[in-house]
N, C-alpha and C positions, 0 to 999 in steps of 0.2 A: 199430617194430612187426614183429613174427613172420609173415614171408609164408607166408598155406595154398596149399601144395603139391598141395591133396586132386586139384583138377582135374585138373591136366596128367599125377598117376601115375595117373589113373583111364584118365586118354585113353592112355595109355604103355600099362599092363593091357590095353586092349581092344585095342590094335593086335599086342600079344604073343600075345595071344588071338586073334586073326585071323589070326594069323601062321601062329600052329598048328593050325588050322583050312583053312586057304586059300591058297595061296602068292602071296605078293606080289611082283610086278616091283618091281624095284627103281625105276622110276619111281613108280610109286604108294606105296613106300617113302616115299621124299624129300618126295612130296604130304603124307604124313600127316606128317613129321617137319615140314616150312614149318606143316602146321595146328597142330602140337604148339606149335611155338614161338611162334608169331604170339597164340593164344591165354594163353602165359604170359606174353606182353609187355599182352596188353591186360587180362590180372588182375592183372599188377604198377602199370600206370596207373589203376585201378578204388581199390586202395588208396592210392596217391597220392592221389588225389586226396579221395577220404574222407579223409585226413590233412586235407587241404588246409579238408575242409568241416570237420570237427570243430574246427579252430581258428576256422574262421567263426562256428561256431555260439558256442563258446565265447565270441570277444569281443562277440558279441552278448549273451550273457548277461551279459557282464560291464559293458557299454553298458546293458542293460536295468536294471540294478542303480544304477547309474550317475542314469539318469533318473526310477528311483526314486525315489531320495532327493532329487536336486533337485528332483522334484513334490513330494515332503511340506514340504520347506523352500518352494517356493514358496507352497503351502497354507496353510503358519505364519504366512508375511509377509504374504498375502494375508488370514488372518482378524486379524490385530495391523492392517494398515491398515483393514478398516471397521471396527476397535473405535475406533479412532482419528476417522474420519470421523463413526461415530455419537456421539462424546462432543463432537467439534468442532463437527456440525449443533446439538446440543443447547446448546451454550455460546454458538453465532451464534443461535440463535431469542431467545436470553433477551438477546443484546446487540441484538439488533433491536429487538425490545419495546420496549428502556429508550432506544434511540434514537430511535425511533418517538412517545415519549412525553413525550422534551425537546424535540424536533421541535416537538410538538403546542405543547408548553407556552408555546415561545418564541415559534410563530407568533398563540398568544394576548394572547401580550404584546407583540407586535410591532403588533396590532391594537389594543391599549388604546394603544399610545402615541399610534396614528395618531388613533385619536379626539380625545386631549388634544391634538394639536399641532395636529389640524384646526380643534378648542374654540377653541384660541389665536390663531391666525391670525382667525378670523372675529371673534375678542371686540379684537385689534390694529386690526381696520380698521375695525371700529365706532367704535374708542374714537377712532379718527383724522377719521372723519365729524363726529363729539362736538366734537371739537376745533375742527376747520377750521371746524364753524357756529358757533361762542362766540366764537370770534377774526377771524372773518372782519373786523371791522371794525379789522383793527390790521396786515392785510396788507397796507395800504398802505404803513405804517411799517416793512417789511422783516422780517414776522411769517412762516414758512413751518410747516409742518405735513406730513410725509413717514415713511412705512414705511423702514426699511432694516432687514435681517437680525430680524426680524421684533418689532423695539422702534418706539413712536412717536418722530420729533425733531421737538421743536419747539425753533424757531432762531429768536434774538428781535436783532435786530443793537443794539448798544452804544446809538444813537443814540434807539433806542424806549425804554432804562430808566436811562441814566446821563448824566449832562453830561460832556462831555471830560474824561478825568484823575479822576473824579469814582466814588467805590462807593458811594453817597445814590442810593437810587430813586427818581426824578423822578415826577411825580404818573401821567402818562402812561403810564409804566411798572407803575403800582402797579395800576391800572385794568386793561393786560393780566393780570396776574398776579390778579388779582382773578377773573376771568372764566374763567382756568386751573383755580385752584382749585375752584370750581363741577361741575367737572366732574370734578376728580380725587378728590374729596368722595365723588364715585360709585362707583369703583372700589375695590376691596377688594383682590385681590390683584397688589399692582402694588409694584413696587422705584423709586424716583426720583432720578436720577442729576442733580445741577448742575453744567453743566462753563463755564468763564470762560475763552474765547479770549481773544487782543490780536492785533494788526499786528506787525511786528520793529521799529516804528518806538521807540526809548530814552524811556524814561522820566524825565524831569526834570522838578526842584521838586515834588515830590509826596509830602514830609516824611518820615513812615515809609517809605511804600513805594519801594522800593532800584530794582525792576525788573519788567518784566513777569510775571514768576511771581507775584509778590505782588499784583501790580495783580488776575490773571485769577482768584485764589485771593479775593481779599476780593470783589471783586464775585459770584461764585457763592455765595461766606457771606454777603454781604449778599440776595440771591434766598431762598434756605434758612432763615434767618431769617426773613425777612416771611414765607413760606410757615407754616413751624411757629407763629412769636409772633402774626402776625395773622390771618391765613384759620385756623391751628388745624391745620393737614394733620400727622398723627404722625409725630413725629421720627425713629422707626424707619424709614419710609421711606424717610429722604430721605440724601443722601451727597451732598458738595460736594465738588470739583475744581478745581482751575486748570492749564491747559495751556499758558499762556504765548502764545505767537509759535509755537510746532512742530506746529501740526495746522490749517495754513490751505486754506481751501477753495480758494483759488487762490497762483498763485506769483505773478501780475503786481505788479505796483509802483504801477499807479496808484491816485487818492486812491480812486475806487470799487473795486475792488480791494481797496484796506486795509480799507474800510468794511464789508464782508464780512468778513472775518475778523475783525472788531473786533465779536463777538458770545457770547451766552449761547442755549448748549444745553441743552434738560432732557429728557432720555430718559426714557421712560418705559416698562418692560418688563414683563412680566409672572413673577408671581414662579412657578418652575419644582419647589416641592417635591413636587409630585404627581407629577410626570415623571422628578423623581429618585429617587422615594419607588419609582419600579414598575422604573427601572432596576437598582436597586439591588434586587429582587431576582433578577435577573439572573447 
């Protein structure tokens, strides 16, 4: 920058002018010459330093510019994010809803089940009351009547409907099973399962029959039979079994012991397509 002059030849001018006017000592000479110069060094720092401020100003301007633009780009990204928020709140309200509404649905069906399985439980220990008072005169002969996993068993041991080695229902035996039916006469929806234990004890002289599979399989057909051909009970319900020696109530080895496991099971469950009918839709 071009340093102005104007001051210090004005202050020069007046002192020349005074000169010739007034005569100065050369001590007040020198005074005016130290003022003369003193004042050009503090105009030369005056511009300095306005130098100094005009680049301040400057990179502020150029900073104000600056934070400009990074406001408007913030501004940008700041209205793209609530357009974002408001399209996302609108897409969580309608997935709530629909949450909200399977929620509902399932906890409706979650309630019908409980009704049918509580229906079932109360109509299982009825039907097990039913039982144990029809039979009660054959529990001396090793007849038992028990809920498990919510099917009735009735557990009739060998000796109440077969003679040793023997699948011919003995009269004894026909009379329980007599008194069974009466009762399952009543029931309607019910599945009946006939399963034919043995002991491990081998089977010998027993013509056809090779081994206990065979033995615990024809004595459950021979129960299932009388059931359908004599009492009449529909053959749709009924399913026979033989499990041989491998499902004993006990492991001991004595003769009681064997005697126990030497028996016919007839489950009796209730049949579940209403329950499956409402899982399913599920």
């Amino acid at each position: 920058m071009i340093k102005n002059t104007f001051v210090p030849s004005l202050f020069v001018a007046s002192v020349i002018g005074l000169s010739s006017c007034v005569a100065l000592s050369k001590k007040d000479y020198k005074k005016l010459i130290g003022e003369r110069d003193s004042l050009q060094n503090a105009l030369v720092n005056c511009f300095t330093h306005g130098d100094s401020l005009m680049a301040v100003a400057n990179k502020l301007k150029g900073d104000t510019s600056n934070l400009g633009d990074q406001l408007r780009l913030s501004q940008e990204q700041n209205d793209q994010l609530f357009k974002d928020y408001s399209a996302l709140r609108n897409n969580s309200s309608g997935e709530i809803k629909k949450l909200s509404s399977d929620l509902a649905a399932r906890e409706k069906n979650l309630r019908e089940v409980e009704v049918i399985l509580k229906s079932r439980e109360e109509a299982t220990n009825a039907l097990r009351e039913k039982l144990s008072k029809a039979l009660l005169g054959f529990q001396e002969s090793g007849l038992t009547v028990s809920v498990k996993d919510g099917k009735v068993y009735v557990s009739l041991t060998d000796k109440l409907l077969f003679d040793t080695g023997s699948i011919v229902i003995d009269s004894k035996g026909k009379e329980a099973l007599d008194e069974l039916a009466k009762v399952l006469k009543t029931q309607m929806d019910i599945n009946i399962l006939v399963e034919g234990h043995t002991d491990n004890a081998r089977v010998r002289n027993l013509g056809q029959i090779k081994d206990n599979w065979d033995l615990s399989v024809l004595r459950a057909t021979s129960v299932v039979r009388y059931l359908t051909e004599v009492q009449k009970l529909e053959p749709i319900k009924l399913e026979a079994a033989g499990r041989g020696e491998f499902m004993p109530i006990t492991q001991e080895s004595t003769a009681e012991a064997k005697s126990k496991n030497r028996r016919i099971e007839i489950i009796i469950s209730p049949k579940l397509d209403e329950l499956y009918n409402l899982l399913q839709k599920n």
